[in-house]
C-alpha positions as CSV (number, residue, x, y, z in Angstrom):
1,X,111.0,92.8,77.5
2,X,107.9,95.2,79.0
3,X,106.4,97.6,77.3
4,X,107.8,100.5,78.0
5,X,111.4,99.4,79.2
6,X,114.4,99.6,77.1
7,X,117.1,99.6,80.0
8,X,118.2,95.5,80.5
9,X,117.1,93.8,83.6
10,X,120.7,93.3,84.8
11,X,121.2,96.7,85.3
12,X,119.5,96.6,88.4
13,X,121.4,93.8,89.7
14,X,124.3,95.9,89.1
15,X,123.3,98.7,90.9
16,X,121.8,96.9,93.8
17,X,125.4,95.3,94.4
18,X,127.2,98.1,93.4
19,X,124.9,100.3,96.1
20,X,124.5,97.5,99.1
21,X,128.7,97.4,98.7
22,X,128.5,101.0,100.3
23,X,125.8,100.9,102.2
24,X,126.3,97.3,104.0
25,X,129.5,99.5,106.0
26,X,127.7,101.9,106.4
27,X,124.8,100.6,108.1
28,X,127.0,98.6,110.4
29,X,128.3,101.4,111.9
30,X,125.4,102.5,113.3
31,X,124.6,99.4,115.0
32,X,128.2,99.2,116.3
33,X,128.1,98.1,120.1
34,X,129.3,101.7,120.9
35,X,126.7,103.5,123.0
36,X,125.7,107.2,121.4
37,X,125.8,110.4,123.0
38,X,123.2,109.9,125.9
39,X,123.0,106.2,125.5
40,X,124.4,104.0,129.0
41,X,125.4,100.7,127.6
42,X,124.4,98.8,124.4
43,X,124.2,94.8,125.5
44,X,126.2,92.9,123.2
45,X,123.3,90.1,122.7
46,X,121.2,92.6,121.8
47,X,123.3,94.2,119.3
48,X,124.1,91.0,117.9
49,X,120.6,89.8,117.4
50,X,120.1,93.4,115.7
51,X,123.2,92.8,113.0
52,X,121.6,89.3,112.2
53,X,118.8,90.7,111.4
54,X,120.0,93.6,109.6
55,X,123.3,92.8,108.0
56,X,122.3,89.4,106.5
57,X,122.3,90.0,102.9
58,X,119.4,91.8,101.5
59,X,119.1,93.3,98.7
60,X,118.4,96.8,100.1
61,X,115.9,97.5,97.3
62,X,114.4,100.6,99.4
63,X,117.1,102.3,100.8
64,X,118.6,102.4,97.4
65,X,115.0,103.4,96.5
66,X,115.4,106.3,98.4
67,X,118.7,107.0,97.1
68,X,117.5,106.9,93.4
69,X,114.7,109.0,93.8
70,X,117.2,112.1,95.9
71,X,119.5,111.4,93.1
72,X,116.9,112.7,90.5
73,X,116.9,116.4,92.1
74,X,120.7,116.5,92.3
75,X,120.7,115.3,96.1
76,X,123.4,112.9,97.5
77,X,125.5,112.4,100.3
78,X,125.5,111.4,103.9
79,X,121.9,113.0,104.9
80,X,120.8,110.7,102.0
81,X,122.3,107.5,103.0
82,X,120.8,108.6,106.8
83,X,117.4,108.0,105.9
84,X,118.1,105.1,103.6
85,X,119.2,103.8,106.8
86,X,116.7,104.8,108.9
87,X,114.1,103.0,105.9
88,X,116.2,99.5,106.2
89,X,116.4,99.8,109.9
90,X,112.5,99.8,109.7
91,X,112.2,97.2,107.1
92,X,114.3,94.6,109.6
93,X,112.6,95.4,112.4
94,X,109.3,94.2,110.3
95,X,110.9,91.3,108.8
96,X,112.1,90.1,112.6
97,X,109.0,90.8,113.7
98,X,107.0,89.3,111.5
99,X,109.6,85.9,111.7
100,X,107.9,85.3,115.1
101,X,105.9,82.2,115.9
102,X,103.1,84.8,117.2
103,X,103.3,86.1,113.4
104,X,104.4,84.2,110.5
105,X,106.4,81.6,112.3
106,X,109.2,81.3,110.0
107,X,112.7,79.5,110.7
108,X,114.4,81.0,107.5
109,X,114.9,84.6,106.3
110,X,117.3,85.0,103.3
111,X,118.6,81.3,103.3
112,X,119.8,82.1,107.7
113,X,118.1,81.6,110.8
114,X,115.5,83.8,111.4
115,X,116.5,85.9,114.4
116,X,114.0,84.2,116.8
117,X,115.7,81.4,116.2
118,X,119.3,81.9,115.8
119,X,118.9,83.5,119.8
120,X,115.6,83.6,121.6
121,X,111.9,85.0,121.0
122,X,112.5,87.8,123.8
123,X,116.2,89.0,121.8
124,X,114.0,89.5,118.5
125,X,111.1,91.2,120.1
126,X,114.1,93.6,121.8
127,X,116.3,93.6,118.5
128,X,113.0,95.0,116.2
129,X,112.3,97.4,118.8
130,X,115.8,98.5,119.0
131,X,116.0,98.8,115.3
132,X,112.3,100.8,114.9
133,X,113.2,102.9,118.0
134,X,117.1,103.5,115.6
135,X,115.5,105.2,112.9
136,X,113.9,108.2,114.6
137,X,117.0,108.7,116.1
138,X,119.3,108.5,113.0
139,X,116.7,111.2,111.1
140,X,116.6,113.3,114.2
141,X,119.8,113.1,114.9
142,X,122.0,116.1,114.3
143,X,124.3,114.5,111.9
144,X,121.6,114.2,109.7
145,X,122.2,117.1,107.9
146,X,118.3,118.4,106.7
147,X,116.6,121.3,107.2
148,X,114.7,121.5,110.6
149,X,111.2,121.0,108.0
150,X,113.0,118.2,106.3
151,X,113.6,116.1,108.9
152,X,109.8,116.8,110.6
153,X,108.5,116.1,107.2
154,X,110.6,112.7,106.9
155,X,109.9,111.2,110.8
156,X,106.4,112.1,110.6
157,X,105.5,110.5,107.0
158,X,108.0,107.5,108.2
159,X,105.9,106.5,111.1
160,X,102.6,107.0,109.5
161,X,103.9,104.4,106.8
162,X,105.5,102.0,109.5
163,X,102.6,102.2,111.8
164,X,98.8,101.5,112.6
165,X,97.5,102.9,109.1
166,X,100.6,101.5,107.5
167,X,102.7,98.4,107.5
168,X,101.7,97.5,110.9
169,X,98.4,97.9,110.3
170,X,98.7,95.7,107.1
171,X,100.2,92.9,109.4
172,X,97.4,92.8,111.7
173,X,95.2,92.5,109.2
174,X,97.3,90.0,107.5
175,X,96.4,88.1,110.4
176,X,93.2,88.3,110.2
177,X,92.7,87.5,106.9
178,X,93.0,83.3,107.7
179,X,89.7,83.8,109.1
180,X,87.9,87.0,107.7
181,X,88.6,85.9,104.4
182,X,89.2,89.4,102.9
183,X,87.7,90.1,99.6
184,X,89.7,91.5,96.6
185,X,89.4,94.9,98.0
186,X,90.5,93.9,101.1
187,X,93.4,92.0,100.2
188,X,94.4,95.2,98.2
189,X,94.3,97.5,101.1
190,X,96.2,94.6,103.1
191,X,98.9,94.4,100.8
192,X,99.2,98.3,100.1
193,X,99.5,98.7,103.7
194,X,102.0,95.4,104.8
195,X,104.4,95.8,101.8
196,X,103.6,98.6,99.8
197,X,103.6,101.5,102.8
198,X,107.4,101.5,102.8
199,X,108.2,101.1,99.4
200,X,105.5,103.9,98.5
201,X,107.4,106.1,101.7
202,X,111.3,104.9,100.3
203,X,110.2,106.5,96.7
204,X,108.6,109.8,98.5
205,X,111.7,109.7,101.1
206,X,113.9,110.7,98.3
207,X,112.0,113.8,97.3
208,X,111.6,115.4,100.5
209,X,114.9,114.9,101.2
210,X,115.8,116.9,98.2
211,X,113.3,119.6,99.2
212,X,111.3,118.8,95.8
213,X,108.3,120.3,95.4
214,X,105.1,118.2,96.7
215,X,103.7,117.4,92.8
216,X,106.9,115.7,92.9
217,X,106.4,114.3,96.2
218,X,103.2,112.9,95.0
219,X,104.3,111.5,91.5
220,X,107.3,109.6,93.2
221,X,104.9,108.4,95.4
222,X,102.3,106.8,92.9
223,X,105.4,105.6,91.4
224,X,106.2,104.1,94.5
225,X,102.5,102.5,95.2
226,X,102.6,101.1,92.0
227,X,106.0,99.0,92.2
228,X,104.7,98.3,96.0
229,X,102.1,96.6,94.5
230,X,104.4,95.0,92.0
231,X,106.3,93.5,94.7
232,X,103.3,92.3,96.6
233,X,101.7,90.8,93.1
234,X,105.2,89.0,92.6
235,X,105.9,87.5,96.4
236,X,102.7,86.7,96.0
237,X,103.2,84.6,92.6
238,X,106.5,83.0,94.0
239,X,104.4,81.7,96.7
240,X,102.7,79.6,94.3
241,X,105.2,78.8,92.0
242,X,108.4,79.1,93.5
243,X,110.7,76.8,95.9
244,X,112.1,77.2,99.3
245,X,115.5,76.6,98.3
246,X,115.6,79.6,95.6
247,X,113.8,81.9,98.2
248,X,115.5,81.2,101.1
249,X,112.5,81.1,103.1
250,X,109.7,78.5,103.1
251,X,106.8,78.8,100.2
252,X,103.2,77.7,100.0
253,X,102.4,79.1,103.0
254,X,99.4,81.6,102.7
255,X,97.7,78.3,101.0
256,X,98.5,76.4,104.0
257,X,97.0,79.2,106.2
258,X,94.3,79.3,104.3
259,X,95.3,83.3,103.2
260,X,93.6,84.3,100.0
261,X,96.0,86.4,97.7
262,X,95.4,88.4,94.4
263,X,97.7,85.7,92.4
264,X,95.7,82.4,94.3
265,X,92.7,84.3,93.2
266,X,92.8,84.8,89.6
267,X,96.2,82.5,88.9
268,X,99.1,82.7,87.7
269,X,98.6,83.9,83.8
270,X,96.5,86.9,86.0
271,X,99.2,87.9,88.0
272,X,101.4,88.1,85.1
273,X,99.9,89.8,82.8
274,X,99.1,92.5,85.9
275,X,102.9,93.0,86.7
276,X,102.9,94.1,83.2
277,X,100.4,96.6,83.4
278,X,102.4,98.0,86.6
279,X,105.4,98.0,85.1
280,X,104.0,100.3,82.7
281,X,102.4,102.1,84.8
282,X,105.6,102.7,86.7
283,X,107.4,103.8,83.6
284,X,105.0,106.5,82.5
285,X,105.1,108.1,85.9
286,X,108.5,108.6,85.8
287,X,109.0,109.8,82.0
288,X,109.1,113.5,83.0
289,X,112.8,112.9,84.4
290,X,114.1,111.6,81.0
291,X,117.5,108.8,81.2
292,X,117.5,110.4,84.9
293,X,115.4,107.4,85.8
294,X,116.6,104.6,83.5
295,X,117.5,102.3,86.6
296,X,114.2,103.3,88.3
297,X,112.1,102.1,85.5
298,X,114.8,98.5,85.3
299,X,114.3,98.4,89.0
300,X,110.4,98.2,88.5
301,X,110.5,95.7,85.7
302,X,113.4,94.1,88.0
303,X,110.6,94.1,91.2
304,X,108.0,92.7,88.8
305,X,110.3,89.6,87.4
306,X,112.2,88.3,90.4
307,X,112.9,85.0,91.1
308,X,113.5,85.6,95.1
């Protein structure tokens, strides 16, 4: 066990299926083929390839991330699980995107057809737009029940984090990296734009939801770098090490694009003993909200051991 963690490792796996039990429904209703207030139609491919990409079984680390963090100033409810939606809506559209043969060319994404495949490229293009384009509209939306401030604060930080000088940004210069062969600073700023944006933004979400004040903004959000890069560190190490049929998606495959990573870098034992350091890291940012945070700090140890 970490230093710094006394809360088993299960935990989170309880609390990840406990939350994605509620939240699977939930999401699904807003990407029923009903057309909203103002809407015309909403094609039935279309919203098809959308809940394939979306309601396929993920874990839904970060809107529960966002969840977690609200939950430590006393704020639940539906205006929570909103923007948890609005995160995961975000997340798919990346993942869909990404899937293409213009991008990563994958054929699997969580053990299924990726979306590209399972209908056309032209559907998943439509069905990531569709689901970026979503989660404005479910944070602006009056049913999300925010302050005026809230919800500016929450739309704005969102699309800096999905965007140019966030994850899409990161992706882009994912891409390049086959060729431009990024150095260990560069592959640092790749991977805290491409993965750790949203998962820094999902920890943050939570506190301005709540209306917490910004040095808590700013702690959940170093919290929220650090297990980013946890995540990154460990995809990264299962790359490596692990095996297309426990990932669900095909490995060994920034090695075959020639990709340099921090764990193809410095190895294995490196990585390791790094995810460590985070995890502690993690921990101590959150000890000012006591047993509050218990399943944050299993969820970072959880982000830094995975298997998948």
């Amino acid at each position: 066990m970490r230093e710094g963690m006394n809360i088993p490792v299960e935990s989170i796996h309880t609390a990840l299926a406990g939350f994605a039990a509620q939240f699977e429904p939930f999401l699904a209703g807003l990407l029923s083929d009903r057309p909203l207030s103002g809407e015309i139609a909403r094609p039935r491919r279309l919203m098809q390839a959308m809940r394939h990409g979306a309601l396929n079984g993920g874990k839904r680390l970060r809107p529960w991330l966002a969840c977690e963090t609200a939950g430590l100033f006393g704020h639940t409810g539906e205006a929570v699980m909103r923007v948890a939606a609005a995160i995961e809506c975000v997340h798919c559209y990346s993942l869909i995107h990404d899937d293409l043969p213009a991008m990563d060319d994958d054929d699997l994404r969580r053990g299924l057809p990726t979306v590209h495949k399972a209908f056309d490229e032209a559907t998943a293009i439509l069905a990531g737009d569709s689901l970026l384009t979503l989660a404005f509209d479910i944070i602006a939306a009056p049913q999300t029940e925010l302050p005026d401030a809230v919800r500016t604060a929450l739309v704005s930080s969102l699309a800096r984090a999905a965007g140019a000088g966030g994850m899409a940004g990161g992706q882009a210069l994912d891409l390049a990296a086959a060729s431009d062969n990024p150095d260990e600073s560069g592959i640092i700023t790749l991977q805290a734009m491409k993965t750790g944006a949203l998962i820094r933004f999902s920890c943050e979400a939570g506190a301005i939801t709540a209306g917490a004040p910004q040095a808590d903004r700013a702690r959940l959000a170093e919290f929220g770098s650090a297990i980013g890069l946890a995540f990154q560190l460990a995809d990264d190490l299962l790359d490596l090490t692990g095996n297309a049929e426990t990932m669900g998606k095909a490995t060994g495959k920034d090695a075959s694009a020639g990709k340099a990573t921090l764990a193809s870098l410095h190895g294995a034992d490196w990585a390791r003993t790094q995810l460590d350091g985070l995890v502690a890291q993690s921990c101590t940012l959150l000890e000012p909200y006591g047993e509050s945070a218990a399943l944050l700090k299993s969820a970072a140890r959880y982000i830094a051991s995975r298997d998948r």
